[in-house]
Each structure stands twice: as structure tokens, then as C-alpha cells.
C-alpha positions as CSV (number, residue, x, y, z in Angstrom):
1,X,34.6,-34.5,-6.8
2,X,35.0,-31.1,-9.2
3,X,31.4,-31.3,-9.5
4,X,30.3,-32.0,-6.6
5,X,31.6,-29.3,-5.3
6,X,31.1,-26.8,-8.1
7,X,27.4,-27.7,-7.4
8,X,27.4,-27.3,-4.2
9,X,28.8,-23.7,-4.6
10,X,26.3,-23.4,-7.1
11,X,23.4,-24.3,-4.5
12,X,24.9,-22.7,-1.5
13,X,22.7,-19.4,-1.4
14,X,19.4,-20.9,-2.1
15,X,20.5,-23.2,0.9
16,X,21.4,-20.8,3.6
17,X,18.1,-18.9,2.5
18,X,15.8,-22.2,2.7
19,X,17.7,-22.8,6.2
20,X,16.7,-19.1,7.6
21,X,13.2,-19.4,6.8
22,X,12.9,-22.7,8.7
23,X,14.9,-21.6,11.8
24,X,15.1,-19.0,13.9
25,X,18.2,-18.8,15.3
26,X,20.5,-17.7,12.7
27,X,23.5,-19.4,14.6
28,X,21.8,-22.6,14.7
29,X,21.1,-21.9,10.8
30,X,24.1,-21.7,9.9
31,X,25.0,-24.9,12.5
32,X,22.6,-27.3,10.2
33,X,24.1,-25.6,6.5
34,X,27.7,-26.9,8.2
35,X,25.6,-30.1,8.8
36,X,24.1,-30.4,5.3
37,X,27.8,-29.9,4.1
38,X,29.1,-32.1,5.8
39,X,26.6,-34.9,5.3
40,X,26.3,-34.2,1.4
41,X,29.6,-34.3,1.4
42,X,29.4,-38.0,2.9
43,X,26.4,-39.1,1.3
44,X,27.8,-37.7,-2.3
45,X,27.9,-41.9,-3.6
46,X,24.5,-41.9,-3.2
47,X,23.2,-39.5,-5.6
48,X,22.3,-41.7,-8.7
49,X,22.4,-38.3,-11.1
50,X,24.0,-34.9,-11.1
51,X,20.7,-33.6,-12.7
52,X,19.3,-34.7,-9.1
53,X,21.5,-32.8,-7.4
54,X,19.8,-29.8,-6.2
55,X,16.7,-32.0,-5.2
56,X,18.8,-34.7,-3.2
57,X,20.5,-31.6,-1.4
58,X,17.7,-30.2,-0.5
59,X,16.0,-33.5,1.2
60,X,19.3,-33.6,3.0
61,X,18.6,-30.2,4.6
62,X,14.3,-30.7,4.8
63,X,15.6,-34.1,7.4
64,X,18.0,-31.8,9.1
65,X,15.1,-29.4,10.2
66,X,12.7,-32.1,11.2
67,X,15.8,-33.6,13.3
68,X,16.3,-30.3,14.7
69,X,12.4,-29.4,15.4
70,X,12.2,-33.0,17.5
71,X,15.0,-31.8,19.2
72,X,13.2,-29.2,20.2
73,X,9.9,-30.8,21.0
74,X,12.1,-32.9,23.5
75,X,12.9,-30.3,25.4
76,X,9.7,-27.9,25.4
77,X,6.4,-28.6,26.6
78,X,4.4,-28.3,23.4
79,X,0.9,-26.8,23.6
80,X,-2.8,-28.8,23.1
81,X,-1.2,-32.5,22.9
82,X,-4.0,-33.5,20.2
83,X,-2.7,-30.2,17.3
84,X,-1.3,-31.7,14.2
85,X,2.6,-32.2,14.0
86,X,2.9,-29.0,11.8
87,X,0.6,-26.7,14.4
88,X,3.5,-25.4,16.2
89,X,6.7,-24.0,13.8
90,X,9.6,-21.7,14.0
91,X,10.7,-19.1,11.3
92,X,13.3,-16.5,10.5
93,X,11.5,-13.7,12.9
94,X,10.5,-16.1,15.9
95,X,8.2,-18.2,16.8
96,X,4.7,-18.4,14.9
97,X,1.3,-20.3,16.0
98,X,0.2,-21.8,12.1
99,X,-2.7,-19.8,10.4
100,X,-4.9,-23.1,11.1
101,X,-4.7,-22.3,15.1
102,X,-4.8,-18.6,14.6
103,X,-8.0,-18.9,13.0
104,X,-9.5,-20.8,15.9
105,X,-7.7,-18.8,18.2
106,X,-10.0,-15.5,16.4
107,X,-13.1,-17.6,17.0
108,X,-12.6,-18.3,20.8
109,X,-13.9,-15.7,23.7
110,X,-11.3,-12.9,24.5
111,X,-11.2,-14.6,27.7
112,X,-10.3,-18.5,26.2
113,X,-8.2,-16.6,23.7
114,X,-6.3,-14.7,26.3
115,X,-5.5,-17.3,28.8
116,X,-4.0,-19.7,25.9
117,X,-2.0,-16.9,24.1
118,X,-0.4,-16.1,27.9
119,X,0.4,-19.9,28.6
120,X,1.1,-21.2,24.8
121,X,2.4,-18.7,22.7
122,X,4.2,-16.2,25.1
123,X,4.8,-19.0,27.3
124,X,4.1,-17.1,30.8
125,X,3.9,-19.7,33.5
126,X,0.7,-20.4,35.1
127,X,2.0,-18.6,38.8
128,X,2.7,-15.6,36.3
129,X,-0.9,-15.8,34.5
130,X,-2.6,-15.8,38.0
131,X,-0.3,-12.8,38.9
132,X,-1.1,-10.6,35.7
133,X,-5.0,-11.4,35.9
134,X,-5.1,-11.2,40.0
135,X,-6.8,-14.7,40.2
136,X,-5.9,-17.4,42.0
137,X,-3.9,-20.3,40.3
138,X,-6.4,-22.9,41.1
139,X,-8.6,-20.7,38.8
140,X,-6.0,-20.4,36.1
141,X,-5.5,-24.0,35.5
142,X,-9.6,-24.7,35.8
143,X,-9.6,-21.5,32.9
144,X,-7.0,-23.6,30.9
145,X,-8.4,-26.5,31.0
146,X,-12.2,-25.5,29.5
147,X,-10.5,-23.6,26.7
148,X,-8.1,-26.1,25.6
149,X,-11.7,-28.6,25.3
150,X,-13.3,-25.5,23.4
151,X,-10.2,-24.8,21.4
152,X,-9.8,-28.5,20.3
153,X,-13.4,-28.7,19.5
154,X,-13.5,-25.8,17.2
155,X,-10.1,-26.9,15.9
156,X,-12.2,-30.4,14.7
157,X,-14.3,-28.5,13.1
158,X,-13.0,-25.5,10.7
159,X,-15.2,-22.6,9.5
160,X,-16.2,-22.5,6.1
161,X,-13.9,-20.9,3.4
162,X,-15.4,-17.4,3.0
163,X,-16.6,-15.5,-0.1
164,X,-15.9,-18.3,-3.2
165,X,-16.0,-14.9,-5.0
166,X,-15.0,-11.8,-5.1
167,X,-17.3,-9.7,-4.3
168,X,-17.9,-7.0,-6.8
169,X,-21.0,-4.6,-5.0
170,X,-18.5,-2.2,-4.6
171,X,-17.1,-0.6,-8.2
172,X,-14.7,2.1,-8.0
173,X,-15.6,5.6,-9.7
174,X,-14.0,6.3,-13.1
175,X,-12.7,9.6,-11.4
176,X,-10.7,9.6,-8.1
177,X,-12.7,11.0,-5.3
178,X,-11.4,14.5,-4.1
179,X,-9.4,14.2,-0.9
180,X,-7.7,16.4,1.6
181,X,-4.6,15.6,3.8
182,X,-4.0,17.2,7.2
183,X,-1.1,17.1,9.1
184,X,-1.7,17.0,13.1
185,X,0.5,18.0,16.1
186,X,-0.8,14.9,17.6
187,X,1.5,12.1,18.5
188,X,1.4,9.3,15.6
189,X,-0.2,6.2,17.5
190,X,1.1,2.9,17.0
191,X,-0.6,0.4,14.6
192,X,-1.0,-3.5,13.8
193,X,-0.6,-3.5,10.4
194,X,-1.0,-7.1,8.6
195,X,-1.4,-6.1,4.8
196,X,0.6,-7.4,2.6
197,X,2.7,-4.6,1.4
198,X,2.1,-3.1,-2.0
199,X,-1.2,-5.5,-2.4
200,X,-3.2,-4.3,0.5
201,X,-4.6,-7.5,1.2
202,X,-4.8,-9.3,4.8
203,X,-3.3,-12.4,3.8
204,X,-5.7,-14.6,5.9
205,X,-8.7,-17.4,5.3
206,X,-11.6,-15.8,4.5
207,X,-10.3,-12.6,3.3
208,X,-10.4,-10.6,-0.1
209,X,-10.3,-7.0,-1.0
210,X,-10.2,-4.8,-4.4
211,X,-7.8,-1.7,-5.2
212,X,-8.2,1.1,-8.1
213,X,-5.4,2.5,-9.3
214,X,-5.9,6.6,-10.2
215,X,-3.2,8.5,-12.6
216,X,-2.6,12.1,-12.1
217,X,-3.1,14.6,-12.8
218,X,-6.5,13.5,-14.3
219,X,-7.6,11.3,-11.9
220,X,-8.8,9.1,-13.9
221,X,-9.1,5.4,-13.1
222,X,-6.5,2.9,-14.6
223,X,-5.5,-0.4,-13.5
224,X,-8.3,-2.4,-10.7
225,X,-6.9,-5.4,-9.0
226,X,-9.1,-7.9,-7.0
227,X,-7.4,-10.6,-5.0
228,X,-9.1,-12.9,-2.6
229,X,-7.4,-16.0,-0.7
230,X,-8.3,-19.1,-1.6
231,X,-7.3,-21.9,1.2
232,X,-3.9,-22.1,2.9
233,X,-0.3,-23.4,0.9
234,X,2.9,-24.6,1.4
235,X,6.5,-23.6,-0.4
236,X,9.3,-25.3,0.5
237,X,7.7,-26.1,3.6
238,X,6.9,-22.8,4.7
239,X,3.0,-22.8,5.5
240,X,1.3,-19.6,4.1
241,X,-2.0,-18.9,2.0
242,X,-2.5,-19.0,-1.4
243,X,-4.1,-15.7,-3.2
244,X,-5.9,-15.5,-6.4
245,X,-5.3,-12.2,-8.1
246,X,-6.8,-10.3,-11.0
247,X,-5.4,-6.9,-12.7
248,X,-7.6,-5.2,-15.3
249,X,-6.0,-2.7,-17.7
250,X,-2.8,-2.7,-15.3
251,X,-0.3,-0.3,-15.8
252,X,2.6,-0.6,-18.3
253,X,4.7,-2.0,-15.6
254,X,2.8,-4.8,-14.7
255,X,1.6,-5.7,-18.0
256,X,2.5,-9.1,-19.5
257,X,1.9,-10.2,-23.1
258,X,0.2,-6.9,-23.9
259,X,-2.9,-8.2,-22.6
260,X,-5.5,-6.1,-20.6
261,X,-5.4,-8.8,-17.9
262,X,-3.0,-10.1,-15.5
263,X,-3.7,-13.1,-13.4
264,X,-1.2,-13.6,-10.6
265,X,-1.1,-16.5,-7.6
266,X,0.7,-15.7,-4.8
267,X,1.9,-17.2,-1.4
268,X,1.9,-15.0,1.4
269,X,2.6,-15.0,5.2
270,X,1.4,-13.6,8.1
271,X,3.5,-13.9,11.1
272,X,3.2,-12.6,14.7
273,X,6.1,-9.9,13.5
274,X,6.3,-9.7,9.9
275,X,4.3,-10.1,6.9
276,X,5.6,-11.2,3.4
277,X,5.3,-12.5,0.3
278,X,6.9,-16.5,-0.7
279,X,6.1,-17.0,-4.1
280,X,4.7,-15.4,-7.1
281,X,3.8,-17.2,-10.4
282,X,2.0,-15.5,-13.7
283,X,2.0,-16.4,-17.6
284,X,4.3,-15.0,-19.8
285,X,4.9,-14.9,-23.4
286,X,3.3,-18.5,-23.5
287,X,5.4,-20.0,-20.2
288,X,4.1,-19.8,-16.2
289,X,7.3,-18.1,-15.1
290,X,7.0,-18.7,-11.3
291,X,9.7,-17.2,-8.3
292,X,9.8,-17.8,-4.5
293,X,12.2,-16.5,-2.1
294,X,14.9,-19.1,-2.8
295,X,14.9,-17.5,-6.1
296,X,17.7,-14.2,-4.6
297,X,17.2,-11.5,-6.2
298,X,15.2,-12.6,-8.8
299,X,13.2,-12.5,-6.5
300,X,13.5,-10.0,-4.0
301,X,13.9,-6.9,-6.8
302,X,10.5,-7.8,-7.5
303,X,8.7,-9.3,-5.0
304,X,10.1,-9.6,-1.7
305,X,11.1,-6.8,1.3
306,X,13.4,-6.4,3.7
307,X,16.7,-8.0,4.8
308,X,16.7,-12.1,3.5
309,X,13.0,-11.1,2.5
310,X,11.9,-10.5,6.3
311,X,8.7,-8.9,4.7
312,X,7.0,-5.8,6.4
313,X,6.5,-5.3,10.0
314,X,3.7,-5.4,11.1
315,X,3.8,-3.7,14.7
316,X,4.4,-0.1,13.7
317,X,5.5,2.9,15.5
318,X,7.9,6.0,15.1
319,X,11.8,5.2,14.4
320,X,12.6,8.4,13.5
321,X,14.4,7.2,10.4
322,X,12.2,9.2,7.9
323,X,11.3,12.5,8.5
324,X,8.8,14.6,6.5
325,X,8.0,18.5,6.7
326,X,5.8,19.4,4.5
327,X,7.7,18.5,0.8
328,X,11.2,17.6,2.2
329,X,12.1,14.5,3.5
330,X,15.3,13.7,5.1
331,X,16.3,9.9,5.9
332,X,18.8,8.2,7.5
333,X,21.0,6.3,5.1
334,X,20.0,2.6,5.4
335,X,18.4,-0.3,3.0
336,X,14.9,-0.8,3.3
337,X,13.5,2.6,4.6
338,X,9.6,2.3,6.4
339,X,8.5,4.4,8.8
340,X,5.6,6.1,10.5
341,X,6.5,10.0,10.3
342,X,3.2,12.0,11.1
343,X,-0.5,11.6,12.4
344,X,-2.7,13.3,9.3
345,X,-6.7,13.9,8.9
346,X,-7.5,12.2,5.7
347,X,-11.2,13.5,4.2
348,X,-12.1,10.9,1.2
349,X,-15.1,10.2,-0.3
350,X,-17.3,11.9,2.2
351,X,-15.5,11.0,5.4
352,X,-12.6,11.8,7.6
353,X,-10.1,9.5,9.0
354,X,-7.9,9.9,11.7
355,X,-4.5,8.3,10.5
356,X,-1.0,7.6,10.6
357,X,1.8,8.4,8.0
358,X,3.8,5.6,6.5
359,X,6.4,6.1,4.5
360,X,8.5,4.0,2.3
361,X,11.4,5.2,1.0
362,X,12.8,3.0,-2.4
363,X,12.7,0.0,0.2
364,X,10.1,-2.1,-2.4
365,X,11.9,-0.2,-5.8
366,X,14.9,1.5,-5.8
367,X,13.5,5.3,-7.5
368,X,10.0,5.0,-6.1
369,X,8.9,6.6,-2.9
370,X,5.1,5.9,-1.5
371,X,3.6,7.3,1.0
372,X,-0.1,5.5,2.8
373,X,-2.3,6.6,5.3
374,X,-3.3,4.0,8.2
375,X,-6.5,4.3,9.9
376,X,-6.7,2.7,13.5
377,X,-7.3,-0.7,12.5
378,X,-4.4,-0.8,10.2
379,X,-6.1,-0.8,6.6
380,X,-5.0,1.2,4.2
381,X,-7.1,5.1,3.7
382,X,-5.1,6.1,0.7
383,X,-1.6,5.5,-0.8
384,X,0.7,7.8,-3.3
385,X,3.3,6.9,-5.2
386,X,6.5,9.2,-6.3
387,X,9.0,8.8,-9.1
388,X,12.4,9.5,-8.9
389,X,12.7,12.4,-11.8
390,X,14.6,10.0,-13.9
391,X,13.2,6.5,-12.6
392,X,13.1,4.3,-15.6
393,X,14.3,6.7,-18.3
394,X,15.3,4.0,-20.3
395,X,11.7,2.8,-20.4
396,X,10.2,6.5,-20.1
397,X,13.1,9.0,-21.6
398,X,11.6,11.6,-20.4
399,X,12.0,13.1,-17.0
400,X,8.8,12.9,-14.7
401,X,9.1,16.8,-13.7
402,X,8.4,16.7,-17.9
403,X,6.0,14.0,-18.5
404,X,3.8,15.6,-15.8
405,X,4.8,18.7,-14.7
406,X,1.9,20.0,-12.9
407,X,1.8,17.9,-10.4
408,X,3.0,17.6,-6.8
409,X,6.7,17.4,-5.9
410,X,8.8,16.4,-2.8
411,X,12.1,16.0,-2.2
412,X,14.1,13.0,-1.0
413,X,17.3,13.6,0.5
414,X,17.7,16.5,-1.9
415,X,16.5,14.9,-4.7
416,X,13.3,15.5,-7.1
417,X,10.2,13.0,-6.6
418,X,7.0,13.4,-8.9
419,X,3.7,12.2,-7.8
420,X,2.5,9.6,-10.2
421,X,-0.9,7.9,-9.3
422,X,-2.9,7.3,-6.1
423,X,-4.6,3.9,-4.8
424,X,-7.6,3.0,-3.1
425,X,-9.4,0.2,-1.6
426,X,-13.1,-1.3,-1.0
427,X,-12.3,-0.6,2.8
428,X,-13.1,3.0,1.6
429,X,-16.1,2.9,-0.5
């Protein structure tokens, strides 16, 4: 009995986190951890060894959500009869269509593609359909009916993984292209934004993209990072994608073994709200050290965002809870700090893009403010980073208004940030 429930205690967190992620009502989350208790608690004679522990708990909880997602499927009408049990799941930030039906979803018509996003994934009914496209109903259900058959033939038959490489016909110059930044008095306009923060990278089948990083004040190019995805991936039954990554000469931070390469795999996932990271894994000092978000803070210091690892929204518009003129910045005192504060002109490498400020204030790294410039389609123009004057002295010990101390500063809530490098992406060149 002590250890069972000394182990149970032990497992607790990672439980209530695996439970979020699976279901998105937090009260009925914390409903099935009550349940897994309770039934661990009951089932205890059963585990043959305490090493087995975490794993037998776990399975406990796994059947608890498929009990609770039949439940479900009882009681709602669930969309194109002939999708594979997993097409249709539920998260921590609402309901999600899987990537498999999103990427036929991309290749239907707008008008196919509209019709079954009303009915199926904002669930309007077909009276309210007919209503919002002024058609009649009989022409709603004839529209419904041809592009479920088109959807579940394109579903039978998925495109091609794109690009088995990287592509490399774009190389980044060893010197940072010259840039301007205007602000506007235009209103900020709202933007999708589905990178994956901090990477850049639409984390989607068929997609890949390469960043440079550029120290200042010499502009000079350090660290390039190529990342690609490479098929779609499961973590503790979470469905995401898989991404190969690649960092030449990174930066002392994101060095491991001394060596002038880093190779990374990550899970990521793109929801209809949020986008975030799941897992990371790398090799280190000999050992693949791998974390995913059951991992706490081991994992979020490092590589998650947001409350219980949320990720980064991806609908973006003005909160009002950063606010920038020119080199001071004011915030409102909260955790995880994004927002859009200004519509700039950015002028890069020969061309002028009409964008949207997004800063992040120490919501990825407590010390660090970034700030990156969004064009209309979302993708990433430019991004800067800051240093808190004494981030990382113990690494550093030297202040960053010393180490480079011609180049630009802000303020943060009265406090000293030093511009440290600038990134760009292949979407620019």
C-alpha cells in the first residue's frame, strides 16, 4: 500500500497532463484522473511489478479515454461514416479534424471544402448552411452529398510525401541583407499564423523550410537550420508530424558535444487554435536524451509554450497586452507574453513587405525578448532577438550593454534589452 501510493503521487502530474491533452473539457479531465484513481486503486493486485507501474497506470488512463471518446461517438453524429476511427479527436484547445483529413480537405474545391467545414467541423445544421449561402436546402444536401464521394475518394488515395529533400537552391548570404523597419499609423490586421514558434516551420505534410541565423553587429552569418517534415507521428497518442532538423555551426546555446552539427527530431502539432511542439529528442554526450510534454518542466523551460504547453496561437490580433513606442515597451504583468503591437513596412533584400508586429515578451525564455514581422500570409519577414542585460551571466559574465555595446537597445518594463542576432527564412530569398 506505501508504495502504491507513493507512486501514484509520484505519477500524478504526468497523468493530469496526459489527461488534458486528450480531453477538452478540463472538468471532464479531471473526472477520468478521479477515475484512473479510483480504478488503479482497485486494480493495484494486478500489477505483477512495481517497475511496471508507470506503464500499467498509464493503459489504465489510455482505456479511460477510448471509453470516454465512444461515449461520445454515441451521442454525436460523426462526420463521413467510412474515415478511420482516429479521423475525428478532441484535445486540450477544442475540437481538431486529424492532419490526414485536413490535407484532403486543402485539396478539395473551395466550394466542397466549404460546405463540409460548415456541416462537419463547425457543425452548422443543414437549414443554417442553406441560410448562410442563400440556397435552398434541397441544394445543400445534393452539395453534401458529391463532396463527401469526392472527399472519400481523395481520402483513398493520399498525395505523395513532398520534397524527400531539403531543398538547398536557396543559400543564405554570408552577410545579413540591409533592412529597414517602418512603423505605420495603419491598423495591425489580423493574421493565421501556423509556424511553429521559434522554428518557423509549418508543421504540415509536405512542408520544409531553412533559417540563417545573423549576429550583430557584424552581420555576419552563424548558425543555418533546415527542417523538413517527414510523414505524420504519434506521442502518447497525440497525432502530430514528425520533423527532421539540421543545425550547422549553431550557436553556443544550442550546441551539443561541441560538435558543428545538431540533428534534432521533433513532434509538432497544428491545431485549428494552437500550434505546438510534443516531443523533442537529440544526441548528447553519447546518449539520445529525448522529452515530450509529460516531461513538466523539463520540458516546457525548453521546448514548450504557454499554459500546460497550449503552444502558440495561431489566430492573431491586437490584445493590447504589449505595447511598443519606439524603444520602450510596457506590458501587462502576466506569464507567457505574445502580442501583435504595430503594422510596420519591412524593406529586405530588395523588397518591401507590408507586416504586422509580434512580440514575445520572455514567454519562450525568461531574459529574452523577440520581436518578428508577419507578412499577410503569416510567414515569418524577419525576427530579432533581445537579451536581458544580464541574461545568462553565469554562462556570459559579462553584461550584453558590454559584450556589444553598439548596438540597438529597448527597454522592457524599465529594464535594459540588447539586440543580439536576427533570423531569416527561404520564404525571403
Amino acid at each position: 500500500m506505501e508504495f502504491f501510493e507513493e507512486a501514484l503521487r509520484s505519477a500524478m502530474p504526468a497523468l493530469e497532463r496526459y489527461l488534458k491533452f486528450h480531453i477538452a473539457s478540463r472538468d471532464d479531465a479531471e473526472d477520468l484522473l478521479q477515475e484512473c484513481c479510483i480504478t488503479a486503486f482497485e486494480r493495484q493486485k494486478s500489477l505483477q511489478s512495481p517497475d511496471a507501474f508507470r506503464g500499467w497506470l498509464f493503459a489504465i488512463a489510455r482505456n479511460k479515454c477510448v471509453d470516454y471518446y465512444r461515449a461520445r461517438a454515441k451521442r454525436l453524429e460523426l462526420p463521413m461514416e467510412t474515415l478511420r476511427e482516429s479521423t475525428l479527436s478532441v484535445g486540450l484547445y477544442g475540437q481538431r479534424i486529424s492532419i490526414a483529413v485536413t490535407d484532403v480537405l486543402e485539396r478539395l474545391n473551395d466550394r466542397d471544402r466549404q460546405i463540409l467545414s460548415y456541416m462537419y467541423i463547425r457543425n452548422y445544421r443543414q437549414d443554417q448552411i442553406a441560410s448562410m449561402l442563400n440556397i435552398p436546402l434541397g441544394t445543400v444536401k445534393s452539395r453534401l452529398h458529391a463532396a463527401k464521394q469526392r472527399f472519400r475518394m481523395l481520402y483513398d488515395d493520399p498525395p505523395a510525401l513532398k520534397g524527400e529533400m531539403i531543398s538547398m537552391k536557396k543559400t543564405f548570404p554570408n552577410t545579413m541583407p540591409t533592412y529597414t523597419i517602418a512603423a505605420t499609423d495603419l491598423a495591425p490586421f489580423p493574421v493565421r499564423w501556423e509556424e511553429l514558434m521559434g522554428w518557423f516551420l509549418v508543421p504540415k505534410l509536405g512542408e520544409s523550410c531553412s533559417w540563417a541565423i545573423y549576429d550583430w553587429p557584424e552581420r555576419k552569418r552563424a548558425e543555418v537550420c533546415t527542417m523538413r517534415v517527414t510523414g505524420r507521428a504519434s506521442i502518447h497518442g497525440i497525432e502530430g508530424v514528425e520533423i527532421d532538423i539540421v543545425e550547422t555551426d549553431p550557436t553556443d546555446e544550442n550546441r551539443t558535444d561541441g560538435k558543428n552539427a545538431v540533428h534534432r527530431t521533433m513532434i509538432a502539432q497544428l491545431t485549428e487554435t494552437h500550434c505546438r511542439l510534443l516531443a523533442e529528442s537529440h544526441m548528447e554526450d553519447g546518449v539520445r536524451r529525448s522529452y515530450t510534454f509529460l516531461d513538466g518542466d523539463a520540458f516546457l523551460d525548453n521546448w514548450g509554450f504557454g499554459p500546460d504547453n497550449c503552444g502558440n496561437e495561431i489566430s492573431l490580433v491586437p490584445k493590447d497586452l504589449i505595447r511598443r513606442e519606439g524603444s520602450i515597451i510596457t506590458t501587462e504583468q502576466l506569464p507567457f507574453l505574445l502580442d501583435v503591437t504595430d503594422r510596420c513596412t519591412v524593406a529586405i533584400n530588395g523588397r518591401t513587405y507590408d507586416t504586422v508586429r509580434v512580440i514575445d515578451c520572455y514567454a519562450y525564455n525568461d531574459g529574452v525578448v523577440s520581436e518578428q514581422f508577419l507578412d499577410h500570409n503569416g510567414r515569418t519577414i524577419l525576427w530579432r532577438r533581445f537579451n536581458r542585460d544580464d541574461w545568462a551571466m553565469e554562462y556570459y559574465h559579462t553584461p550584453w550593454s558590454e559584450r556589444l555595446p553598439d548596438n540597438e537597445r529597448i527597454t522592457v518594463n524599465g529594464t535594459v534589452y540588447v539586440h543580439w542576432y536576427d533570423c531569416i527564412t527561404d520564404y525571403i530569398l
